[in-house]
N, C-alpha and C positions, 0 to 999 in steps of 0.2 A: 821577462819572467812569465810563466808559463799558466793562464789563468785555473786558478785551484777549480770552479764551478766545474769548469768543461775538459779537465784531467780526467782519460781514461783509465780503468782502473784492470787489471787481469779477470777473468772469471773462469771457475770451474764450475760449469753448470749439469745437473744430471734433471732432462728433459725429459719425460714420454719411456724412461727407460737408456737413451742414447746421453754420455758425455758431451757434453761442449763444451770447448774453449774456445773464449773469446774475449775482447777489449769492449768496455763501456763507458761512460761517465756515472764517477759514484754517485751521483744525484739519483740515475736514473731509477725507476721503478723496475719490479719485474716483469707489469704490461708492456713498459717500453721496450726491455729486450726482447720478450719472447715478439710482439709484431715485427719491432723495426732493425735486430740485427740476428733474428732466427728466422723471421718470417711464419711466424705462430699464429695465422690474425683469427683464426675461432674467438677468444676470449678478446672479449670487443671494448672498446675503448668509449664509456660511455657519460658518466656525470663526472670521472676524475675528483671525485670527494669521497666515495665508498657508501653513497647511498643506496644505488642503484643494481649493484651485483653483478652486471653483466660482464666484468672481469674476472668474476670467481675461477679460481684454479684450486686443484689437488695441491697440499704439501705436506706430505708424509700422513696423507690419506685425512687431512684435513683442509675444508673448504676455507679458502683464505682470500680476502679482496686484494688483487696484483695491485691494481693502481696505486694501495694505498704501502706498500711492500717494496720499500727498497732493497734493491739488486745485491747488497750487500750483506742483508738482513737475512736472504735465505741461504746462503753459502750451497753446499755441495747435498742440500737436502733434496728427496727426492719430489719433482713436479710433476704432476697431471694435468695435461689440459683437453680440451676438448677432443683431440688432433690423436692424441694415446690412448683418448679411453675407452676405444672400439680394440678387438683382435685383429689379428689382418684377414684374417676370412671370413669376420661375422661381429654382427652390433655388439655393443655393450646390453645388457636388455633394457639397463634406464633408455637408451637411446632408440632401440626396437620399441619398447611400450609408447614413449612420447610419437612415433608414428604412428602406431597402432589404435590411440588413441583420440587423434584428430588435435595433440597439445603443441604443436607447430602451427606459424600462425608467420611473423614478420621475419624471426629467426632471431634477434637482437639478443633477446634475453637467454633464448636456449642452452647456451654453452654454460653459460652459469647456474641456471636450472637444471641442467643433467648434471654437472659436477658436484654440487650441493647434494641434490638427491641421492647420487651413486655414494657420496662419503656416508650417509644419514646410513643406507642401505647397508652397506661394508659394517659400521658400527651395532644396527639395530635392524633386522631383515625383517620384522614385522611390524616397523611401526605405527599408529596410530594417524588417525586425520590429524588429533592436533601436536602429535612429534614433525608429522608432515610437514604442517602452519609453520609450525615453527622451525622449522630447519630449512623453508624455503623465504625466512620471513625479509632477511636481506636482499632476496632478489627481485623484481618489478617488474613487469609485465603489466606492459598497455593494451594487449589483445584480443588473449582469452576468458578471461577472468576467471581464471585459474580452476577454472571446475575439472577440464580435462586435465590440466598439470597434474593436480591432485590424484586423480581414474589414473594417469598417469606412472606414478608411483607406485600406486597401491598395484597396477596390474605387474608393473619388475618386478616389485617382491615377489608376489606370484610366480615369477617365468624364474628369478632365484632359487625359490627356494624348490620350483619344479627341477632345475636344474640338479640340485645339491641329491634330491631324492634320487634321482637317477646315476649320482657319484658312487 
């Protein structure tokens, strides 16, 4: 008999924009698929309790901790990770400003700090130091101490809403 834990299950997964199908175990999470049978490793595999954030992904344009997010939980919803949220010819500008800015530092935390922020951004394009606080308040950061994260931010809204004027 066939152990029910480690029964793979079908998935239809929409990635970055791209379909996947693929086999998993329905325990798994969906840090574990996208690292270990997409090969997605941006979104970093860090406390595995959802303290930490450095798993945060897009899911349907909202910042959600993978770790804590069973593979079955998100069905055919659409995911963002760190890996899709650039164009293919140019930054996302959360990701141009956090250079820009000097808020790259070990990297651990980034991917869930740009994702968090680009959803805050998408929902709220001006918002405030403490919409900022708090919509970055899940994710941790041992580095910088967060002064650049934050200049961070506030300069993408900036390079967006530069953008949007020029639409």
């Amino acid at each position: 008999m066939e152990d029910v834990v480690s029964a793979e299950i079908p998935l239809t997964l929409n990635i970055n924009g791209q379909t996947h199908r693929l086999f998993a175990p329905a325990h798994w999470t969906l840090l574990e698929v996208l690292r270990y049978r997409l090969n997605l490793t941006g979104s970093k595999q860090g406390c595995d309790k959802g303290d930490c954030g450095a798993c945060t992904v897009m899911v349907d344009g909202r910042p959600i901790l993978s770790c804590l997010s069973l593979i079955g939980e998100v069905g055919e919803r659409d995911v963002i990770t760190i890996e899709g949220l650039a164009e293919p010819t140019r930054l996302h500008p959360v990701q141009d400003a956090f250079d820009q800015c000097g808020a790259l530092q070990c990297g651990f935390c980034q991917s869930g700090m740009m994702l968090s922020a680009a959803s805050l951004l998408e929902r709220n394009p001006d918002p405030t130091v403490v919409e900022i606080n708090e919509a970055l308040g899940g994710n941790l950061c041992r580095c910088t101490g967060y002064t650049q994260i934050i200049k961070a931010v506030q300069k993408a809204s900036t390079m967006m809403s530069s953008e949007e004027e020029v639409l």
